[in-house]
The first five atom37 places (N, CA, C, CB, O) and aatype in JSON, in Angstrom:
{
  "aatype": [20, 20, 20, 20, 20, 20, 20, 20, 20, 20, 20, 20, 20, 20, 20, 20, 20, 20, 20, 20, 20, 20, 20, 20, 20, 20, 20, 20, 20, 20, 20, 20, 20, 20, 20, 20, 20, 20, 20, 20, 20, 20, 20, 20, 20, 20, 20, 20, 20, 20, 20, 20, 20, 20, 20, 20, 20, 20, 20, 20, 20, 20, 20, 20, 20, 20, 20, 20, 20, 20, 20, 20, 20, 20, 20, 20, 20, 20, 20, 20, 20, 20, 20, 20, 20, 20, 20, 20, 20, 20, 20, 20, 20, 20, 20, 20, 20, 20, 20, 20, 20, 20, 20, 20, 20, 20, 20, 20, 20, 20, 20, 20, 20, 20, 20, 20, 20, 20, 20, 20, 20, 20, 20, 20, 20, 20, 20, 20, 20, 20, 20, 20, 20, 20, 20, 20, 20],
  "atom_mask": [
    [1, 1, 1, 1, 1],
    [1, 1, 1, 1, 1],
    [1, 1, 1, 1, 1],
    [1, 1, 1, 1, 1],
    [1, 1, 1, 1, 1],
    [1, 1, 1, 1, 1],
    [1, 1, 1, 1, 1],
    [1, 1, 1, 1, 1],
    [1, 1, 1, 1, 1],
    [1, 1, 1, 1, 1],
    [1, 1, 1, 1, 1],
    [1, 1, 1, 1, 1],
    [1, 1, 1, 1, 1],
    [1, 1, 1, 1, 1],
    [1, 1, 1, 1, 1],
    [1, 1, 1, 1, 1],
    [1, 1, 1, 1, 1],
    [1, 1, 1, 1, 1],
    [1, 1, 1, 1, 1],
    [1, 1, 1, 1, 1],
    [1, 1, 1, 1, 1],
    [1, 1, 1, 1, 1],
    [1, 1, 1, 1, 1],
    [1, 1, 1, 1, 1],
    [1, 1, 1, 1, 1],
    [1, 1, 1, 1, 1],
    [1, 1, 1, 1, 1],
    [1, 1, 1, 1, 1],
    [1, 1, 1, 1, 1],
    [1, 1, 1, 1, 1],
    [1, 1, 1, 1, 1],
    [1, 1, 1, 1, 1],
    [1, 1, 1, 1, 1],
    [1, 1, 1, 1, 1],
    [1, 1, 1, 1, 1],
    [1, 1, 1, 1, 1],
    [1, 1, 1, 1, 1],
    [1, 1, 1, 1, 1],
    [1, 1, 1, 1, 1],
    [1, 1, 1, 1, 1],
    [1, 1, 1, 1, 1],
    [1, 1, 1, 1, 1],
    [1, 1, 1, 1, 1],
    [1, 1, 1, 1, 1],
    [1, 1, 1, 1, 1],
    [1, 1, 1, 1, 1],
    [1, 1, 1, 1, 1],
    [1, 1, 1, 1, 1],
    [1, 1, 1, 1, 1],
    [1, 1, 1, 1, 1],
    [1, 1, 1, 1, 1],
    [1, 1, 1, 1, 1],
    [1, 1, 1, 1, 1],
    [1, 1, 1, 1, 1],
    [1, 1, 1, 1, 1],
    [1, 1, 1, 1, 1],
    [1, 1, 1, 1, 1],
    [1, 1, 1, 1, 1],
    [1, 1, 1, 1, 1],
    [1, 1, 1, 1, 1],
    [1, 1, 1, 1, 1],
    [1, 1, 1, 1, 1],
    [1, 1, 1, 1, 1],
    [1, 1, 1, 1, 1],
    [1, 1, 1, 1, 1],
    [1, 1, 1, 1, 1],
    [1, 1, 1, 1, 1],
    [1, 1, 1, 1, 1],
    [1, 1, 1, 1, 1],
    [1, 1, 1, 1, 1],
    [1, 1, 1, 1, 1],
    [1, 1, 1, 1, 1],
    [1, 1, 1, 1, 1],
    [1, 1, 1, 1, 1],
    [1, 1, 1, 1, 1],
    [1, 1, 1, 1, 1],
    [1, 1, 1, 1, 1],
    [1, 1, 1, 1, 1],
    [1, 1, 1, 1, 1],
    [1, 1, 1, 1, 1],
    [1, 1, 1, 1, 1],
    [1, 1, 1, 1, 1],
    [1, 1, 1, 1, 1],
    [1, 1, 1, 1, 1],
    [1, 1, 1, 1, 1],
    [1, 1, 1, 1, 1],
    [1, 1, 1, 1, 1],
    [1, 1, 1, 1, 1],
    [1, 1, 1, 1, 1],
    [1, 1, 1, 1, 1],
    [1, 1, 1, 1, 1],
    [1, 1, 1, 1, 1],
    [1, 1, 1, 1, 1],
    [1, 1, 1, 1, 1],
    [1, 1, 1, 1, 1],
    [1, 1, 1, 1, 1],
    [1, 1, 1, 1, 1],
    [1, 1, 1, 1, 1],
    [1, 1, 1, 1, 1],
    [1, 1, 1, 1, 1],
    [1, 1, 1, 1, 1],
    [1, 1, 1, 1, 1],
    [1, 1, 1, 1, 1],
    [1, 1, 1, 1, 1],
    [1, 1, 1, 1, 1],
    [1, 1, 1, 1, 1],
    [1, 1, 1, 1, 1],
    [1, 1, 1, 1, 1],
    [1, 1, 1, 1, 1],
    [1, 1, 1, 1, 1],
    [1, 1, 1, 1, 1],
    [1, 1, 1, 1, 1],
    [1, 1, 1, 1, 1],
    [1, 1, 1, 1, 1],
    [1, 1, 1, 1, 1],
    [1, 1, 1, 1, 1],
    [1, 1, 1, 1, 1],
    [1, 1, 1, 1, 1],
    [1, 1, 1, 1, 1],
    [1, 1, 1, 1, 1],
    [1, 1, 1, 1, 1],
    [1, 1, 1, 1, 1],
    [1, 1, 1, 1, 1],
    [1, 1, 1, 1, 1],
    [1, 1, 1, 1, 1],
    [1, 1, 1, 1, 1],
    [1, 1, 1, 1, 1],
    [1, 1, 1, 1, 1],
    [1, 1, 1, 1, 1],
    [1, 1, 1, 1, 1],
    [1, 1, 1, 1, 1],
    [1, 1, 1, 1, 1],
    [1, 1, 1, 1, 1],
    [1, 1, 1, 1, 1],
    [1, 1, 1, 1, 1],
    [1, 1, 1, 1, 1],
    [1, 1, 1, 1, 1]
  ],
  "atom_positions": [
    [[154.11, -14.62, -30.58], [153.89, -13.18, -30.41], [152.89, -12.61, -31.4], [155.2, -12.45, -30.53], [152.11, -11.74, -31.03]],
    [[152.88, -13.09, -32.73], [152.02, -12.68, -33.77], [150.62, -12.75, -33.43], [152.24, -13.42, -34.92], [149.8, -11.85, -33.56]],
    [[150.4, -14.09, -32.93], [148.88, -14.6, -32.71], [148.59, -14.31, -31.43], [148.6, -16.13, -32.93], [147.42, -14.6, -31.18]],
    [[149.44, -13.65, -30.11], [148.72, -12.34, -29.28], [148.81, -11.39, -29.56], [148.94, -12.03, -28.19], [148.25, -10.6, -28.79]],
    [[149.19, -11.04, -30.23], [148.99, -9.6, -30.59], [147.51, -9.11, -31.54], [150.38, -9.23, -31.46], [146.87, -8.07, -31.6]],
    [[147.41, -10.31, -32.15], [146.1, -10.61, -32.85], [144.77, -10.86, -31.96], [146.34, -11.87, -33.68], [143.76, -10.17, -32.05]],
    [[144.93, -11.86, -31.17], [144.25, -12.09, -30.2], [143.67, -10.62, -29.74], [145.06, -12.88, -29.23], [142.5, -10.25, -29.7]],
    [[145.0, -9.83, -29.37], [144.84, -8.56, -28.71], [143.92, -7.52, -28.71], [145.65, -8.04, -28.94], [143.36, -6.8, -27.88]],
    [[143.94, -7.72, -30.17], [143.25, -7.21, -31.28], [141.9, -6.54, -31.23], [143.13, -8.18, -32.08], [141.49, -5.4, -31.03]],
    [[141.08, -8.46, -31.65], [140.04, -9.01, -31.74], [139.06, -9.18, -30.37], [140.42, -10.1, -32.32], [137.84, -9.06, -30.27]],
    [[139.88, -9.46, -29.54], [139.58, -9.79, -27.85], [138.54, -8.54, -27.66], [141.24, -9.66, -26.56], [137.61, -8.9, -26.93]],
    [[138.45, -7.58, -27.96], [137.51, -6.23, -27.2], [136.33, -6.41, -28.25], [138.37, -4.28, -27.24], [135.15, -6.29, -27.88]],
    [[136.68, -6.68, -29.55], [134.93, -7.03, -30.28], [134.34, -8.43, -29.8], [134.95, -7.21, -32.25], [133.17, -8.77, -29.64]],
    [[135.57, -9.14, -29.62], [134.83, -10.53, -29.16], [134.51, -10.52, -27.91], [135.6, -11.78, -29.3], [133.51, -11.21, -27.75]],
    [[134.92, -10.01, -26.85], [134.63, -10.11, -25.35], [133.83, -8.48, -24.8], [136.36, -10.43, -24.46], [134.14, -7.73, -23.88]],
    [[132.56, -8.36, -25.95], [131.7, -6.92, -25.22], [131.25, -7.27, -24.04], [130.3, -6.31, -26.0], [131.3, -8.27, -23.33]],
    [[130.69, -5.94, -23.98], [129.99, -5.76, -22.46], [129.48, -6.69, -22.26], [129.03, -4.78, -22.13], [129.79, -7.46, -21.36]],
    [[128.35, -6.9, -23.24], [127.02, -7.56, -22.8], [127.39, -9.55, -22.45], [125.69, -7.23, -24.43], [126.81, -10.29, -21.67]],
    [[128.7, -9.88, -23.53], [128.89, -11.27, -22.98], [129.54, -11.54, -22.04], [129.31, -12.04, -23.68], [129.34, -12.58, -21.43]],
    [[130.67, -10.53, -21.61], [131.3, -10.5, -20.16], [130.23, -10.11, -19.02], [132.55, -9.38, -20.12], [130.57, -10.25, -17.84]],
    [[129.09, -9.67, -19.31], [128.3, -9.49, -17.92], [127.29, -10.59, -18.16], [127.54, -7.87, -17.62], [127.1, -11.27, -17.15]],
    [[126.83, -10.81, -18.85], [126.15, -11.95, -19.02], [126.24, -13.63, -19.05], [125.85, -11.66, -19.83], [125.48, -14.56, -18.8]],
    [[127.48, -13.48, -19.48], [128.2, -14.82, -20.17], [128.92, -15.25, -18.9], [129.38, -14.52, -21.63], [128.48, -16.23, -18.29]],
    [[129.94, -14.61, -18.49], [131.57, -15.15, -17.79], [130.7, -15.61, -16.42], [133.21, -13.55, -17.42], [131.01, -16.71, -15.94]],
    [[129.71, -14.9, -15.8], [129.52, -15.04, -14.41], [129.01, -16.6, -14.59], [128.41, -13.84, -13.66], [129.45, -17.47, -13.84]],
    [[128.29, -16.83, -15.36], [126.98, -18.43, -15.38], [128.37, -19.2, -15.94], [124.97, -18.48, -16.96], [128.44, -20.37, -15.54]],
    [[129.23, -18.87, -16.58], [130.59, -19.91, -16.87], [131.58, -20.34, -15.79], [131.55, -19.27, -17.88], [132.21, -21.38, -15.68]],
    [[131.54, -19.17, -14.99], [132.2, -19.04, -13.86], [132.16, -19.66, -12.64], [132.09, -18.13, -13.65], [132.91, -20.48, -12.09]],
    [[131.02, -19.04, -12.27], [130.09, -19.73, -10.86], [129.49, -20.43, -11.01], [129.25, -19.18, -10.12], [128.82, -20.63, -9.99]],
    [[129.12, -21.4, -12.24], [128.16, -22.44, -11.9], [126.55, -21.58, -12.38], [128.37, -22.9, -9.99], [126.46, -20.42, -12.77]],
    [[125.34, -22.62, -12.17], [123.89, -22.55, -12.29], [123.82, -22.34, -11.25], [123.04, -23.5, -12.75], [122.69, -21.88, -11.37]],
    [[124.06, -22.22, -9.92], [123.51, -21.51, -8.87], [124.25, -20.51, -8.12], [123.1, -22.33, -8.07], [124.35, -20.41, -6.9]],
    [[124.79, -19.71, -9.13], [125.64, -18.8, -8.31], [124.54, -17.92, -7.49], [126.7, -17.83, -9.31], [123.31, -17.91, -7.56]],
    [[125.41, -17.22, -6.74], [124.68, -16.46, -5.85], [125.08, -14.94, -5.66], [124.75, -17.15, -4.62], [125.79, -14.37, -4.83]],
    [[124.47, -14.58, -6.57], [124.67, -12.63, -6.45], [124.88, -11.92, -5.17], [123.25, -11.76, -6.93], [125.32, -10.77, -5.14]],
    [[124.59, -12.55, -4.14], [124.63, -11.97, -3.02], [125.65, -11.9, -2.06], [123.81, -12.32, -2.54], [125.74, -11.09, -1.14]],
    [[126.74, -13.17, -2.48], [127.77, -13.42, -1.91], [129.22, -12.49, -1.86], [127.89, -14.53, -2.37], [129.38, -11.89, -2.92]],
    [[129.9, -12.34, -1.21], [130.78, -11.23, -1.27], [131.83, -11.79, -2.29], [131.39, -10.78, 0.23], [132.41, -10.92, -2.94]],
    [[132.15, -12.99, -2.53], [133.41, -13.28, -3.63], [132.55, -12.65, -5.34], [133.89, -15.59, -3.65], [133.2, -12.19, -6.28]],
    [[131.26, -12.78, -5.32], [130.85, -12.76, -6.51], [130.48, -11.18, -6.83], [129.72, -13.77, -6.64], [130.53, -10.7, -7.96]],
    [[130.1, -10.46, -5.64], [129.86, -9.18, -5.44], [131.44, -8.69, -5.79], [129.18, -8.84, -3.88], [131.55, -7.81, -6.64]],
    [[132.49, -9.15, -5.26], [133.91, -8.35, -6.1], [134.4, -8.74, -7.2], [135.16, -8.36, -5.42], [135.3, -8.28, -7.9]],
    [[133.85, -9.49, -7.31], [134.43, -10.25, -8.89], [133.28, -8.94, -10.04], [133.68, -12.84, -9.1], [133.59, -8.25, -11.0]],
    [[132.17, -9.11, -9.43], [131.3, -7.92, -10.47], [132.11, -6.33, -10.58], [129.48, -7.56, -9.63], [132.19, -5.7, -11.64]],
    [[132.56, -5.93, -9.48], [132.96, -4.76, -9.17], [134.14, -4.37, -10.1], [133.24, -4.74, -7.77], [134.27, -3.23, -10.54]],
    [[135.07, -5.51, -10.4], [135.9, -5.53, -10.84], [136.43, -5.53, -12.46], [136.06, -6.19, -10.22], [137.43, -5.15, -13.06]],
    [[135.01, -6.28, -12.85], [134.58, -6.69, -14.23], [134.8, -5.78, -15.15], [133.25, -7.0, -14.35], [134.54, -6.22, -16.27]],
    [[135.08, -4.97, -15.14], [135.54, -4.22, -16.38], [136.53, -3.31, -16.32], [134.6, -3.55, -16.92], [136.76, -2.38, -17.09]],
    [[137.36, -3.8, -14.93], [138.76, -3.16, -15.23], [140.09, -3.07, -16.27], [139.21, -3.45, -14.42], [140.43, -4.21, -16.57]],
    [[140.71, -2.34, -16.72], [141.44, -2.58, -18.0], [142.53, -4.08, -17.49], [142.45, -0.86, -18.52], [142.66, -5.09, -18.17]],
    [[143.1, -3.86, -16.32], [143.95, -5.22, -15.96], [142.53, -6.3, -16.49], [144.54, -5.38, -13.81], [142.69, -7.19, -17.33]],
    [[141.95, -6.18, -16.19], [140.98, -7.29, -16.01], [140.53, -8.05, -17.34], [139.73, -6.71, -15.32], [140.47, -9.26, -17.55]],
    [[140.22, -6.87, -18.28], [140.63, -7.19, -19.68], [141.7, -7.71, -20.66], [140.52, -6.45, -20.02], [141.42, -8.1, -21.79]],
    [[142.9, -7.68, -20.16], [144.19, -8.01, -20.15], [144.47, -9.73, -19.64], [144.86, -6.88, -19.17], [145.1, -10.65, -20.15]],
    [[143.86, -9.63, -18.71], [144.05, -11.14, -18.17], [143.06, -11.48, -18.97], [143.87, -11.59, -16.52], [143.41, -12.25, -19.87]],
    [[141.77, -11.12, -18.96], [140.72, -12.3, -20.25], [141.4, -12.61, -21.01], [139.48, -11.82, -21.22], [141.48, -13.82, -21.17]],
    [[142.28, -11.68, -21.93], [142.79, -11.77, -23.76], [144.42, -13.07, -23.23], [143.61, -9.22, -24.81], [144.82, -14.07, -23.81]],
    [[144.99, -12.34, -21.81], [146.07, -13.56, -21.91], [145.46, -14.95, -21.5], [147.39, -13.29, -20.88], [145.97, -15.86, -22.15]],
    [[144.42, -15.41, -20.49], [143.92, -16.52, -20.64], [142.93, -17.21, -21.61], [143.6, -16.57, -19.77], [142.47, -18.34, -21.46]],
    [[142.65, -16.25, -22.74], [142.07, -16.87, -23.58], [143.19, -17.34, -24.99], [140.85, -15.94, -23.86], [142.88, -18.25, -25.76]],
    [[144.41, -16.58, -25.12], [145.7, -16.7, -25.59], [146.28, -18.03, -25.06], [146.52, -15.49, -25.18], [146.73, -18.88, -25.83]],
    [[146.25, -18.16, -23.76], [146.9, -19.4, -23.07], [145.97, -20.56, -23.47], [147.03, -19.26, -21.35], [146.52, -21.51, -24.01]],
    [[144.86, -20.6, -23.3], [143.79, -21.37, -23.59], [144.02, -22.29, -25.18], [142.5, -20.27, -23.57], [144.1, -23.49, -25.45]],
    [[144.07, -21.18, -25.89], [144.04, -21.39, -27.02], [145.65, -22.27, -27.34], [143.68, -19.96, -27.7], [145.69, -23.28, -28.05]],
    [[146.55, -21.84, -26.87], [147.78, -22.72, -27.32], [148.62, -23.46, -26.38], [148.69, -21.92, -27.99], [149.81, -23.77, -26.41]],
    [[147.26, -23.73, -25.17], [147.92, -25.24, -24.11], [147.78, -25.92, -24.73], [147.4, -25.9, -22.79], [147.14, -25.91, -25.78]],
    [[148.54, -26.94, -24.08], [149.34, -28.36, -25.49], [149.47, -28.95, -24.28], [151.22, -28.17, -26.79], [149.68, -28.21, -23.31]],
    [[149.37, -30.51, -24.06], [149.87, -31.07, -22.61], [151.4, -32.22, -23.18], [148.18, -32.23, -21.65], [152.29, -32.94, -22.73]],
    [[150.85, -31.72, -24.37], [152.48, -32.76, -24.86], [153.86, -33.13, -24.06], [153.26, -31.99, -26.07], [154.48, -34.17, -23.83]],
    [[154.09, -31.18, -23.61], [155.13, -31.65, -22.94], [155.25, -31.97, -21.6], [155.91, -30.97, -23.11], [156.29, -32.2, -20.99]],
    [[154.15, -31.98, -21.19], [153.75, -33.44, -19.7], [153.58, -34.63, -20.3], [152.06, -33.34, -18.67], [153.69, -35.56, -19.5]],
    [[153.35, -34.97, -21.45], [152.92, -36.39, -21.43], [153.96, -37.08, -22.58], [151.16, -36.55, -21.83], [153.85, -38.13, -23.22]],
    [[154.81, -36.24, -22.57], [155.95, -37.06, -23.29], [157.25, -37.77, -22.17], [156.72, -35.87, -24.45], [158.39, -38.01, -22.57]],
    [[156.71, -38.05, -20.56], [157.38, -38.41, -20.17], [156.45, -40.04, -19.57], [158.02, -37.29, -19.44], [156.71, -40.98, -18.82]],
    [[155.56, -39.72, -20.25], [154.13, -40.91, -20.34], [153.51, -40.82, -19.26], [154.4, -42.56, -20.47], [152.37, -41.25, -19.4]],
    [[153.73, -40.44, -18.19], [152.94, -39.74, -17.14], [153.36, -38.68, -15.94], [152.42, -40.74, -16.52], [154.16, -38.93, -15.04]],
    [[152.7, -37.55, -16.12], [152.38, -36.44, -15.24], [152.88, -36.64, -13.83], [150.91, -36.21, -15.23], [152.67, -37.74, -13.32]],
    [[153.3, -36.01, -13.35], [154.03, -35.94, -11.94], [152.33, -36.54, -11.08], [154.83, -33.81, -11.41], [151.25, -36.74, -11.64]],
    [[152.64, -36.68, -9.79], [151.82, -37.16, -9.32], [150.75, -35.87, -8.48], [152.52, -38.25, -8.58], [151.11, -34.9, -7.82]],
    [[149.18, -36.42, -8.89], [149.13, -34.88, -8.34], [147.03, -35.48, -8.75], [150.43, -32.99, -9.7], [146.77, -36.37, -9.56]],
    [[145.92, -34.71, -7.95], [145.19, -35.26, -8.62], [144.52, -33.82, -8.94], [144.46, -36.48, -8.0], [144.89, -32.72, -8.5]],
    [[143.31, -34.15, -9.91], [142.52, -33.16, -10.6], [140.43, -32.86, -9.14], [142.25, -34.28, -12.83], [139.74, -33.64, -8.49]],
    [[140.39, -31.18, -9.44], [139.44, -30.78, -8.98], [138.46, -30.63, -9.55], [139.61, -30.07, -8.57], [138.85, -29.47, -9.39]],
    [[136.88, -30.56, -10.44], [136.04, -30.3, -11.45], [135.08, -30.28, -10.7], [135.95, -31.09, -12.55], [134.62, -31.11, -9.91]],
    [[134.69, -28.86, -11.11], [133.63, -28.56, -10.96], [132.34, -28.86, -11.88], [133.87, -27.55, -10.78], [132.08, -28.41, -12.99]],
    [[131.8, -29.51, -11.29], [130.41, -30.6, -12.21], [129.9, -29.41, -12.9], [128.83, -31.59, -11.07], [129.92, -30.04, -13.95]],
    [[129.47, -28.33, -13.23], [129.14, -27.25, -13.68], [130.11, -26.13, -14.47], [128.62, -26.84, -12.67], [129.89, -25.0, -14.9]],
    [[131.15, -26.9, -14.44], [132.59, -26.05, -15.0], [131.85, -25.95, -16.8], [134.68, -27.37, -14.79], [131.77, -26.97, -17.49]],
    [[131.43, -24.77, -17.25], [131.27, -24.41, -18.91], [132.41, -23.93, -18.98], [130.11, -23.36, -19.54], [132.31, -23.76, -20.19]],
    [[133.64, -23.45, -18.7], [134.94, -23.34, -18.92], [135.4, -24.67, -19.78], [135.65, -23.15, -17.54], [135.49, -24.84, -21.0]],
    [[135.64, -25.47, -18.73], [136.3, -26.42, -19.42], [135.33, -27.36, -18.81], [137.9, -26.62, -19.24], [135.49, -27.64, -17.63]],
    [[134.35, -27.88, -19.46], [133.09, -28.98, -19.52], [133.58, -30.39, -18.7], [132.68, -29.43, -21.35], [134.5, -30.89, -19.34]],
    [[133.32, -31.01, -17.74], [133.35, -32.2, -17.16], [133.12, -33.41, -17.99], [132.52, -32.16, -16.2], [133.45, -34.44, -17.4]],
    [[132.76, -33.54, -18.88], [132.41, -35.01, -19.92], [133.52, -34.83, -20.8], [130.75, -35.1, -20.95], [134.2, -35.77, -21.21]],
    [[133.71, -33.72, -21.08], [134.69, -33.78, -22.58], [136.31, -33.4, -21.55], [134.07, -32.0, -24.27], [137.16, -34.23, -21.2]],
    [[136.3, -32.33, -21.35], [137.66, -31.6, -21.11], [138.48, -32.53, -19.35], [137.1, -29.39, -20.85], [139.61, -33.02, -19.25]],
    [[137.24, -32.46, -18.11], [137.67, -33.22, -17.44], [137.98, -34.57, -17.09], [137.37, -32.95, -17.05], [138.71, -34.98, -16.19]],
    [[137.15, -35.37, -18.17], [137.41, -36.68, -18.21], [139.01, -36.87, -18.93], [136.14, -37.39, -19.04], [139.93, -37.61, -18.57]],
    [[138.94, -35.79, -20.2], [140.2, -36.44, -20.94], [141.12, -35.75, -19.91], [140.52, -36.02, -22.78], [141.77, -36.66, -19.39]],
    [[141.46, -34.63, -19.4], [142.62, -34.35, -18.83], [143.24, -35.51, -17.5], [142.33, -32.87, -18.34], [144.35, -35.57, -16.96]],
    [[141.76, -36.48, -17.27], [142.04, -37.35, -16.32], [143.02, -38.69, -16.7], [140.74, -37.73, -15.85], [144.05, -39.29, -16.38]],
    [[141.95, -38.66, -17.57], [142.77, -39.84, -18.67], [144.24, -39.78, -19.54], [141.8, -40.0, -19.86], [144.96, -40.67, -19.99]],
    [[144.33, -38.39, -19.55], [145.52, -38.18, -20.53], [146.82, -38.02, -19.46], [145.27, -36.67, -21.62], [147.92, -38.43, -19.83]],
    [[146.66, -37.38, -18.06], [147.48, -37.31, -17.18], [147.12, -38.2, -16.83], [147.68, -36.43, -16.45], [148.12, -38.04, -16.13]],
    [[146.61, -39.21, -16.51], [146.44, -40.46, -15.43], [146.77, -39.86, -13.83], [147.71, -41.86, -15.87], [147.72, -39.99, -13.05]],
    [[145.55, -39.18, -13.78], [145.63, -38.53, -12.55], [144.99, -39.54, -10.94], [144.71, -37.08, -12.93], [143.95, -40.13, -10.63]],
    [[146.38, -39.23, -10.27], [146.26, -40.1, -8.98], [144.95, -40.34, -8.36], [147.04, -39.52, -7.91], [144.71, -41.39, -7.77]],
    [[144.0, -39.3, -8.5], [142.54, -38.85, -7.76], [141.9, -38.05, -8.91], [142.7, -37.78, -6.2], [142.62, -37.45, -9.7]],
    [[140.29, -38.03, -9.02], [139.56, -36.83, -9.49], [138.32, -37.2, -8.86], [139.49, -36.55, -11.13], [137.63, -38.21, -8.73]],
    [[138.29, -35.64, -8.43], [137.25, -35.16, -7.62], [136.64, -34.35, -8.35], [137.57, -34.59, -6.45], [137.13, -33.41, -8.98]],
    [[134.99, -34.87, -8.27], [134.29, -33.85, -8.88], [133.37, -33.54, -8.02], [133.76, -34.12, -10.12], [132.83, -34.43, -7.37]],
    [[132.86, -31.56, -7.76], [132.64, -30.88, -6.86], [130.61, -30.67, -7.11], [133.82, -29.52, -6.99], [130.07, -29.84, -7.84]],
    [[130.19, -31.31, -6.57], [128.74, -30.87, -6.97], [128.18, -29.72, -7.09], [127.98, -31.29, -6.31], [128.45, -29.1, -6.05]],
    [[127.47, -29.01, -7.85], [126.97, -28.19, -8.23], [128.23, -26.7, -7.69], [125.4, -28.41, -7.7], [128.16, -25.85, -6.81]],
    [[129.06, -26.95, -8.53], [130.28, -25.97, -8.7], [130.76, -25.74, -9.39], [131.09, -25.98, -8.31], [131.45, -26.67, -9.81]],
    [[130.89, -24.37, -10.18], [131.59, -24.43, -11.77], [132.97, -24.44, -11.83], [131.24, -23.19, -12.69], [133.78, -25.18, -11.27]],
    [[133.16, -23.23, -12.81], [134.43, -23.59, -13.09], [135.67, -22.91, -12.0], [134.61, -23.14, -14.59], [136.87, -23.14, -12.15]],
    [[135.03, -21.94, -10.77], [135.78, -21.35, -9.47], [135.12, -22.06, -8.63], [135.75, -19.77, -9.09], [134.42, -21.56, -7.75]],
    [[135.3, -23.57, -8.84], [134.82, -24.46, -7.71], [135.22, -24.11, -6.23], [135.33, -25.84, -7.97], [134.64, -24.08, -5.15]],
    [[136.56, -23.86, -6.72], [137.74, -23.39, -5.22], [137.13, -22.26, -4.42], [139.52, -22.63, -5.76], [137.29, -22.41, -3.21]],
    [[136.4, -21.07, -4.8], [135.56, -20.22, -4.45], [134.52, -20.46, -3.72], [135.23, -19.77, -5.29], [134.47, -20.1, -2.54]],
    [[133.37, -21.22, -4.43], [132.36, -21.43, -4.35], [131.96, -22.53, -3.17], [132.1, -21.63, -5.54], [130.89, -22.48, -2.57]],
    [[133.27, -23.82, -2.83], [133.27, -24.58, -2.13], [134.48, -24.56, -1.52], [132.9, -25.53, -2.6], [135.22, -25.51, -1.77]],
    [[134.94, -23.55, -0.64], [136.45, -23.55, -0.41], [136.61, -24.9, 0.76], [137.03, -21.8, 0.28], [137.53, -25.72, 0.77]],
    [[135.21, -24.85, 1.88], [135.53, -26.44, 2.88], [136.06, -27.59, 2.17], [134.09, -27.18, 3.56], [137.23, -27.96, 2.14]],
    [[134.77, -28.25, 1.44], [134.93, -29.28, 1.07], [136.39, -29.34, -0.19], [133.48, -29.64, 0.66], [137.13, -30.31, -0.09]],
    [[136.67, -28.41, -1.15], [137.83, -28.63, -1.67], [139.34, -28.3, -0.59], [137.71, -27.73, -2.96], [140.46, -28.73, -0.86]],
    [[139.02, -27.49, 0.57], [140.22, -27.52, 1.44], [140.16, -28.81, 2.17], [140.3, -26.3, 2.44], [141.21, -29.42, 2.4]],
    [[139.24, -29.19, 2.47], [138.96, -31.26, 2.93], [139.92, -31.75, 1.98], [137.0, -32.27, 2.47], [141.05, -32.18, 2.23]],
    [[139.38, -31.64, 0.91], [139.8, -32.76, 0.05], [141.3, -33.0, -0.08], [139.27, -32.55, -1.28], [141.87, -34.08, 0.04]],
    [[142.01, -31.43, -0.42], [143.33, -31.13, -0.35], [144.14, -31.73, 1.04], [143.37, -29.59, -0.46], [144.9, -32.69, 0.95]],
    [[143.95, -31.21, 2.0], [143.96, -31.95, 2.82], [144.23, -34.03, 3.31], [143.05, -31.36, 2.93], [145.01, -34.78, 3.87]],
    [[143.01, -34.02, 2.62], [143.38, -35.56, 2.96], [143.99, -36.42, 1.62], [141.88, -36.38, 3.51], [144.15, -37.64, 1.69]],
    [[144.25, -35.79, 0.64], [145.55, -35.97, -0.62], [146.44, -35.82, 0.31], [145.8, -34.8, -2.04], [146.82, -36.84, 0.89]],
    [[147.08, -34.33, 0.74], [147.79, -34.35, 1.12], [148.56, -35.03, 2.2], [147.65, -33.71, 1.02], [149.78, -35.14, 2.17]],
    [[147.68, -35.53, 3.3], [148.2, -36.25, 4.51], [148.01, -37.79, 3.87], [147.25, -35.89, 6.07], [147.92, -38.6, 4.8]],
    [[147.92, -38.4, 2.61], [147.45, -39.22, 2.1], [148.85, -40.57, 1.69], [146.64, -38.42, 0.99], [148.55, -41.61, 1.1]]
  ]
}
């Protein structure tokens, strides 16, 4: 509770205008997002709602003190596989998606070409394919 409330804090000098309009979208969508599209057109609209600010400070709170310990103290993760978006600056594909592959020993990983870190957005076919044939799998 101490260290969100701190978070809480700090979160509005650390998350200004200029890096939430500048920053989150190219982290978000990938290098080829597309301004023109209607998911990205409401996601802008939305961008500086106070909820909206609220969820940044709790997922950057969550961020900060995920631990996968207590999945992997049963030595492996329920069965289930991982999605990455090759363009994810959220959580980076060489560093963050390789180890979460490796550390869950995940059944499948799929990585989504030129899709960041709302791969699910950006490519809803091919990741509803994919889901799909896991699932009937």
């Amino acid at each position: 509770p101490k260290v969100k409330a701190l978070i809480a804090k700090i979160m509005p000098w650390v998350y200004n205008r200029w890096v939430i309009r500048s920053m989150f979208p190219k982290r978000l969508f990938g290098k080829n997002m597309n301004r023109n599209d209607d998911f990205y057109k409401l996601y802008q609209s939305r961008l500086f709602m106070k909820v909206q600010e609220q969820s940044r400070n709790d997922m950057f709170y969550k961020a900060y003190t995920y631990n996968l310990a207590p999945i992997l103290q049963h030595k492996k993760a329920p069965k289930h596989m991982l999605l990455w978006g090759e363009e994810n600056e959220v959580a980076d594909l060489k560093n963050m998606g390789a180890l979460h592959y490796e550390m869950l020993q995940s059944d499948e990983f799929h990585v989504i070409k030129g899709a960041g870190h709302l791969c699910m957005y950006e490519k809803p076919d091919e990741i509803n394919a994919i889901i799909t044939r896991y699932l009937n799998g």
